[in-house]
C-alpha positions, 0 to 999 in steps of 0.5 A: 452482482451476486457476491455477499459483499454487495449486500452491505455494500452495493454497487452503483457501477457494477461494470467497474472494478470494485474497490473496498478500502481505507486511507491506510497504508495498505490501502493507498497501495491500491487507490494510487495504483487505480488512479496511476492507470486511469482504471474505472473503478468504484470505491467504498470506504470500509470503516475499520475503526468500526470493525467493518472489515470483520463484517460477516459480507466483507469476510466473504470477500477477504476472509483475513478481514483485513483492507484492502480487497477488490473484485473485479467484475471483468476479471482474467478471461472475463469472469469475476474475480474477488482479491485480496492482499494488497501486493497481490492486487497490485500484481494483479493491475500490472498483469491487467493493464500491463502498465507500471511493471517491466516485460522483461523477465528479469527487471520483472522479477527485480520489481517484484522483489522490492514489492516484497521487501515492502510486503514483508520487511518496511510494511511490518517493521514500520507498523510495529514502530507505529505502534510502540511510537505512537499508539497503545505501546507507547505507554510501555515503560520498557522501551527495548520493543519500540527501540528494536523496531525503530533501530530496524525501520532504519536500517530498512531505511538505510536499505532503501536509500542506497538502492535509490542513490542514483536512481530516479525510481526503485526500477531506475527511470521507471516508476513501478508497483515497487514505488507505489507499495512503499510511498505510502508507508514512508510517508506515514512513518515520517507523518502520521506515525510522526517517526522521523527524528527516532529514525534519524530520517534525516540521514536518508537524503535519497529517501526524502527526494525520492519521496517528494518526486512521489508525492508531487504526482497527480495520481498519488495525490489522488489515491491518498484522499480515495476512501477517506471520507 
């Protein structure tokens, strides 16, 4: 395996998927998606509070120096492929299993666009959040920044929660790479982030089911601990 990321993090395993990751979010996105589909994969922890991901050989992988990335040694037509962008790897795993994303076009395209929501709407949104909420932006005396995403998580939220009234799953009966996208996100708003009561989650009472079926899966279960040690 000649790419420069094996240099700094060399393969045990380099028949299997590679992935390089943290327990973040974005990170569990792909771990719970690998266990989800039974893929062999090997993984390695990239310290991010250390600056790992701007690493000289993990910037050969992603260059946005950004978790999570994979490269796959069995990639499309058997040739390698190096990913990045964890709503493109997660594309990436359902085209290659065929697992976890409708075949018919239009639930197909369905799925993919509340991946998108998550990519560019909750994932963001609630991370702001995070940050006015509990991190560095917390000390701001002037709330207006942390009210305006906690008032945006919620209506986000508020968005999910009528897509899901009725529904086992974003996609209806079928748990899909939407699913797996957000679950992590909601559950670090709601615990690491510890932002439930500013968003009055209370309020989203098919959000909170929702996110419990999730949770009580073995694969997710799995993919939260990938990484984090």
């Amino acid at each position: 395996m000649t790419h420069p990321i094996f240099a700094r993090w060399p393969a045990e395993h380099p028949d299997r998927l590679q992935l390089f990751g943290a327990p973040t979010p974005n990170g569990v996105k792909v771990s719970i998606m690998l266990e989800e589909c039974g893929l062999p994969y090997e993984a390695h922890r990239i310290d991010i509070m250390a600056n790992e991901s701007h690493d000289p050989a993990f910037l050969a992988l992603n260059p946005n120096g950004k978790i999570p990335a994979i490269y796959d040694p069995d990639g499309p037509g058997g040739t390698p492929l190096a990913l990045f962008e964890s709503g493109a790897i997660l594309l990436y795993l359902a085209d290659k299993t065929g697992r976890f994303l409708p075949a018919d076009p239009g639930r197909r395209y369905e799925a993919i666009q509340w991946l998108m929501w998550q990519m560019g709407g909750a994932g963001p949104m609630f991370g702001q959040l995070g940050f006015f909420h509990k991190f560095a932006g917390r000390g701001y005396e002037d709330k207006r920044p942390r009210d305006r995403y906690a008032a945006e998580s919620a209506r986000l939220l508020g968005v999910l929660d009528g897509r899901l009234d009725g529904r086992t799953w974003i996609m209806d009966d079928d748990y899909s790479i939407a699913d797996i996208a957000l679950l992590g996100w909601v559950r670090n708003l709601i615990g690491f982030y510890d932002a439930a009561e500013i968003v009055g989650f209370e309020r989203f009472g098919h959000v909170q089911a929702w996110l419990e079926r999730g949770l009580a899966r073995p694969a997710v279960q799995r993919g939260l601990l990938v990484c984090s040690t």
